[in-house]
N, C-alpha and C positions, 0 to 999 in steps of 0.2 A: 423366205424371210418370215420373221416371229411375228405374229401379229401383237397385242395388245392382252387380248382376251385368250389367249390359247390355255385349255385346259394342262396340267399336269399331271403325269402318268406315275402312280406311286407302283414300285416294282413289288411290296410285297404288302397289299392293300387286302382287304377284308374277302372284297368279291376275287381274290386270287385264291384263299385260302383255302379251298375243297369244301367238302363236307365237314359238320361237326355235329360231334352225340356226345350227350352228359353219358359219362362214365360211374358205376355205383364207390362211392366214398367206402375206404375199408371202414368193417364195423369195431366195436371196440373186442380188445384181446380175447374176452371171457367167450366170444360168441364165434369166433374166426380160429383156427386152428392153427396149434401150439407153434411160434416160433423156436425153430432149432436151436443149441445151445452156441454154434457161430455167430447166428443173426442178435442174440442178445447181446453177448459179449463186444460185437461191434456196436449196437446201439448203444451199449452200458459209457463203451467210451469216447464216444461221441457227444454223451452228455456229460460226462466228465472235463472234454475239452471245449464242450460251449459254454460251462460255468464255473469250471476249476474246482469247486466244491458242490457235492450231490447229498443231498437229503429227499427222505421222502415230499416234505413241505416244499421244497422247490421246483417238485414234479408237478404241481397242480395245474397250471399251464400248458402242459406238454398234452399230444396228440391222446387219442382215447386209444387208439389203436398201439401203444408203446407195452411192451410188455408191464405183467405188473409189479410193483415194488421187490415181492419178496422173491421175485425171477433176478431181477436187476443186485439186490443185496448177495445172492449166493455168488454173482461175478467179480462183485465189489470184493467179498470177503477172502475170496479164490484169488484177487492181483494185490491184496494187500498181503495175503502168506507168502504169496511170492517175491514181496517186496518193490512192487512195480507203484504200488500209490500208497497213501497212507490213510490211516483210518484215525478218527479222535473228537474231538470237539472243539471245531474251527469256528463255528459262527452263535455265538451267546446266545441265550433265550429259545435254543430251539431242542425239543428233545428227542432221542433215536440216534440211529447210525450215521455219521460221516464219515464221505472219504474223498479225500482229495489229491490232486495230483503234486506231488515234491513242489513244483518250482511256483504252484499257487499257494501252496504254507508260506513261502518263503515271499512270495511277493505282501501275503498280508501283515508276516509280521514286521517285512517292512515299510506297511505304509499304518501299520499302530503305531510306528516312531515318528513318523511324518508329520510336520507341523502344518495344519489345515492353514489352506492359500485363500480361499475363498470363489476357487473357481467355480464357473456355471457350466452345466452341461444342461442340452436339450434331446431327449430324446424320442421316437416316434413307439407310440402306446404303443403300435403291433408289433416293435422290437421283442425277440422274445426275452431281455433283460427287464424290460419290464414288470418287475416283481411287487408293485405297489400294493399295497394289502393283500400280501402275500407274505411278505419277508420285511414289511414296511408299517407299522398300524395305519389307520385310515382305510376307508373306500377302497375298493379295487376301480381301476378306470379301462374300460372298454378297449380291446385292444384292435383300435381301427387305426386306420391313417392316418387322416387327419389330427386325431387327439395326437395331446405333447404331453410331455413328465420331464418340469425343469428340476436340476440338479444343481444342489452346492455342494461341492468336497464330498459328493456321490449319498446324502441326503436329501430327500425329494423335497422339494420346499413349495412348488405351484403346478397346476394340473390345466391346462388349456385344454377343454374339448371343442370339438370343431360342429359349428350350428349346421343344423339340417336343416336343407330347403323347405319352404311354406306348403303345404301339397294342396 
């Protein structure tokens, strides 16, 4: 029989865990030894498919360790001759190369015809969409957890950051 007070046995709890050792964080590209031209080209589109359109200004965000810009530009320029994405000036105000993939040209020019609804979106700072003084004037905000980036019709309109404890 159960008693009242009986402890509970968690199956994959801390003290189950084995050992753990901090691992060294890679360093960034220029220090660490060249990635081959498969491993860009993979990363190249990987960031292609997390943001539909790639510019240098949108990489600031991104890991240190990402190859760098003018590695990622010879891939972009190599699948836009091939006809696999396209290259041009998708997003105003910003100068240099873009290149984006077909079906995000086409999703933006049709949401430039779209009659703004008023919707809100909330999103978590350490989203890596989170482009606010990046791609947005204003502040950049911390990109933790807890911080928020409310959204109207995918203009940032309020910034919640999350209070730190008293120490």
């Amino acid at each position: 029989m159960r008693g009242p007070h009986r402890r509970r046995l968690h199956a994959y709890g801390i003290a189950e865990a084995g050992r753990w050792t901090l691992t060294p964080r890679p360093g960034p590209a220029t220090t660490s030894a060249p990635l081959d031209p498969e491993t860009v080209e993979q990363i190249a589109r990987l960031l292609l498919r997390r943001y539909g359109v790639v510019f240098k200004r949108v990489l600031e965000r991104e890991a240190d360790w990402l190859p760098p810009w003018y590695e990622l530009l010879r891939v972009y320029r190599r699948l836009e001759a091939r006809g696999e994405i396209r290259g041009g000036r998708f997003v105003a105000g910003f100068s240099g190369e873009q290149y984006a993939l077909p079906e995000a040209v086409a999703s933006l020019r049709a949401l430039r015809k779209e009659q703004a609804h008023g919707q809100l979106v909330s999103v978590s700072a350490a989203d890596p969409l989170n482009l606010v003084g990046i791609l947005t004037p204003g502040a950049r905000i911390t990109a933790l957890a807890g911080n928020r980036v409310l959204y109207r019709d995918g203009v940032p309109i309020a910034v919640q950051s999350a209070a730190r404890p008293a120490s």
